[in-house]
N, C-alpha and C positions, 0 to 999 in steps of 0.2 A: 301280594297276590290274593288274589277272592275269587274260590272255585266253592260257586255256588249249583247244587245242584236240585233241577228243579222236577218235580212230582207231578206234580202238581200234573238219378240216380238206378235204385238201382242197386244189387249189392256193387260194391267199386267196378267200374269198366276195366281198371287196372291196378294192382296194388305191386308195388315194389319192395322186397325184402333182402333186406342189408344185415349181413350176420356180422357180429363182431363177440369172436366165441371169447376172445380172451378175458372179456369182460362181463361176460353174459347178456352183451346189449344187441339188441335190433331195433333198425328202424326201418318204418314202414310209412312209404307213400301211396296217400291213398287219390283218387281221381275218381270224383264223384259229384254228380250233378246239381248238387246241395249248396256248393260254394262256390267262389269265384277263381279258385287255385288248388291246388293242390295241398291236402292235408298231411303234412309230414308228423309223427307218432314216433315219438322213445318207447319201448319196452324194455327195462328192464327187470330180469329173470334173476333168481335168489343162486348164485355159486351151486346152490346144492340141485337145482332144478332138473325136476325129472321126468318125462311124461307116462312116468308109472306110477306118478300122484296127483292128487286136483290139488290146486292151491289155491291159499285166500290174493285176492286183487284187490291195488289199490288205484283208481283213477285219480291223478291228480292235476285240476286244470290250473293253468298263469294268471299272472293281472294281465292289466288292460296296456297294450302296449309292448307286451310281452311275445314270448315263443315259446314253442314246444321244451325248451333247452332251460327256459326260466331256473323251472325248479329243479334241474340237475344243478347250476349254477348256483344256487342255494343251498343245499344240501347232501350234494355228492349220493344220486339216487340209487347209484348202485350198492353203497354202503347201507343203504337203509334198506335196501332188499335182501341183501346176506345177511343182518340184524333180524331182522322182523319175519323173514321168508315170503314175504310179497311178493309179487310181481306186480311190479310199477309202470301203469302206464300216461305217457305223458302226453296228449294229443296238442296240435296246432290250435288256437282258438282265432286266429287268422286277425291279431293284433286287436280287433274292437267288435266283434261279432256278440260278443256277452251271451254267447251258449244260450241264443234265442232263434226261435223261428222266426225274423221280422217281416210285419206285414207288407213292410213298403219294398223292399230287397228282396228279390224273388233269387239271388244266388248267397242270398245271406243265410240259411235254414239248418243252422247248426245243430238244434235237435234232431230234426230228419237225419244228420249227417251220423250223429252219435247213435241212437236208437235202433237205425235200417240199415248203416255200414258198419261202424265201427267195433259197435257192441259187441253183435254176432260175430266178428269177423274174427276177434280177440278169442271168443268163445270157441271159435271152429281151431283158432292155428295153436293155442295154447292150453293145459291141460288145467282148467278154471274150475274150481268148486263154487257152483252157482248159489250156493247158500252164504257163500262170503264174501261178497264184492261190496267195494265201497267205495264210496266219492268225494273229496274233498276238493281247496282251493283255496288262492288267496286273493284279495282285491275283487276286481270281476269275476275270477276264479272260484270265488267264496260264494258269491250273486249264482253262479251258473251250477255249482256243485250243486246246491241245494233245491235249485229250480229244478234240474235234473232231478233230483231224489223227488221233490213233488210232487210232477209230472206223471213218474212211474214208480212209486216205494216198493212195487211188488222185484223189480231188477236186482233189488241193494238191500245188505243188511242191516247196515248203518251209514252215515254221512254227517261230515262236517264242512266247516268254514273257518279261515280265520282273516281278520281285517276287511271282511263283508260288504259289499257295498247292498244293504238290505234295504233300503230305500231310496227308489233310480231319483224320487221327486228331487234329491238331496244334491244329485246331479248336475238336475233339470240340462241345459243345452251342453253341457260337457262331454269329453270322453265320447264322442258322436254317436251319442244315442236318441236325440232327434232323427238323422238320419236312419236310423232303422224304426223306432219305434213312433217317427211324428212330435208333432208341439206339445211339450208338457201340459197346453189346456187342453189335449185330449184327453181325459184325465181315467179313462177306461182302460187303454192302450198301456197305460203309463203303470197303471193297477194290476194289471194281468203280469205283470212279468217283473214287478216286487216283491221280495218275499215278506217284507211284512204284512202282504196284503193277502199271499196268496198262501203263507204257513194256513190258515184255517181249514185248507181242504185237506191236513192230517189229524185234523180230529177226530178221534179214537184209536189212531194207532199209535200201538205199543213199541216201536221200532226207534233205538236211542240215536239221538240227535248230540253234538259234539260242536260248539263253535268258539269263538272266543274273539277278544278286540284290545289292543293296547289304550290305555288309557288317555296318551296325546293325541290318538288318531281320529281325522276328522270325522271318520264314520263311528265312534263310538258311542255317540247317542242313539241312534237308530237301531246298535247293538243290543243296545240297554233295552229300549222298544220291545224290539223281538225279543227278550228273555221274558219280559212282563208279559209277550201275550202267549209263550210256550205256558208261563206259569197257569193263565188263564184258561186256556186250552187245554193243560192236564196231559202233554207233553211229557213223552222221558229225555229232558233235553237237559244236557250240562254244560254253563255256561262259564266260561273262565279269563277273570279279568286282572289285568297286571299292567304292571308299568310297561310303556313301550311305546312308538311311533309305527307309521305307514310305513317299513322297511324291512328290508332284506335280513337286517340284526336281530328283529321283532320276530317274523317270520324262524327262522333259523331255529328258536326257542319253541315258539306254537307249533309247528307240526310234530315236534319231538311228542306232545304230549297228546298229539292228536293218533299217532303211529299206537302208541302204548297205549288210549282208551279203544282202540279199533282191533289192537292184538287181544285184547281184556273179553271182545265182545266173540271171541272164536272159543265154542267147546270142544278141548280134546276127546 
């Protein structure tokens, strides 16, 4: 392992909430003008949860191809929320939307969907200490966390990634993101919504960054990329590399450590 670290719509027309006390999970559908369907969201709530306390929030979005359920299927998200006292929330990423506003898809707006519904919506029904929210993800999920955090760092206190896809070019027609964001020769479109391209617009903040990439996976270069240009940039980002592939195995191992630098970054 090498854990390097570097210095260097509309609110919802309709939301549906599904209690399931014995576990401390809800889920929430949301119907909102942003997407093409209905956005279904895990919350899970820490056993101890109370709303005579704010708590820290973790957003965690899927890969590509995935659901809302991905990372409970990984990781048994309610056990990580009784550990850690989190409150986990898992949103729909509507299987390839990649947590972007696409130019071309006017029901594809999954920013707008996060930012004007979901955020607040989190904030209004749950008792969220707004100085500790945070956003992670794997695969697109990793791509989108961090976009998210770019987008808006003043929302989040921290934010990670793991198995990234931090460079779409790496893609190029894959994973259909032609269809939302156009021909990889447009090469502006393609730029806006990389994070290798678009880390620079956190120069000078001080707000730590958390990502990681297994060593067999085929986005691990571009990983490597993005550490060199946090390093450049003068970033508080910690980058952590270990054996592993594109998987659910891999996964299972990175967020554990992503949970524990995100507990690290809460003062009692």
């Amino acid at each position: 392992m090498r854990n390097i670290k570097l210095n260097y719509l509309l609110i919802p027309t309709l939301v549906c909430l599904i209690f399931n006390e014995s576990f401390a999970q809800d889920t929430l559908i949301y119907n909102t003008k942003y997407l093409s369907k209905p956005d279904t969201v895990l919350i899970f709530k820490p056993q101890q949860y109370s709303a005579k306390k704010n708590w820290p929030l973790l957003y965690l979005l899927h890969g590509y191809g995935g659901n809302y359920n991905q990372w409970n299927s990984i990781i048994d998200a309610q056990s990580k929320a009784d550990k850690y006292g989190f409150i986990i929330v898992c949103p729909d990423g509507n299987s390839n939307s990649w947590y972007i506003n696409s130019p071309l898809k006017k029901d594809s707006q999954f920013e707008n969907f996060f930012y004007e519904d979901l955020f607040p919506d989190i904030s209004r029904k749950y008792t969220v200490n707004p100085d500790q929210v945070f956003i992670s993800g794997l695969s697109m999920g990793g791509q989108g966390a961090l976009n998210l955090f770019i987008k808006k760092p003043e929302l989040f206190l921290s934010a990670g990634s793991t198995s990234g896809v931090m460079d779409l070019y790496k893609s190029s027609d894959k994973y259909g993101l032609t269809s939302l964001i156009g021909s990889a020769s447009d090469s502006l479109n393609w730029k806006n919504f990389s994070i290798i391209d678009q880390i620079k617009k956190l120069s000078g903040s001080k707000k730590a960054l958390i990502f990681d990439c297994g060593t067999q996976d085929p986005f691990y270069e571009s990983n490597i990329r993005l550490m060199e240009k946090c390093n450049d940039l003068g970033l508080n980002a910690t980058f952590i590399s270990q054996p592993g592939k594109h998987n659910r195995e891999y996964w299972q191992k990175s967020i554990i450590r992503q949970l524990d630098f995100f507990k690290s970054q809460i003062s009692d």
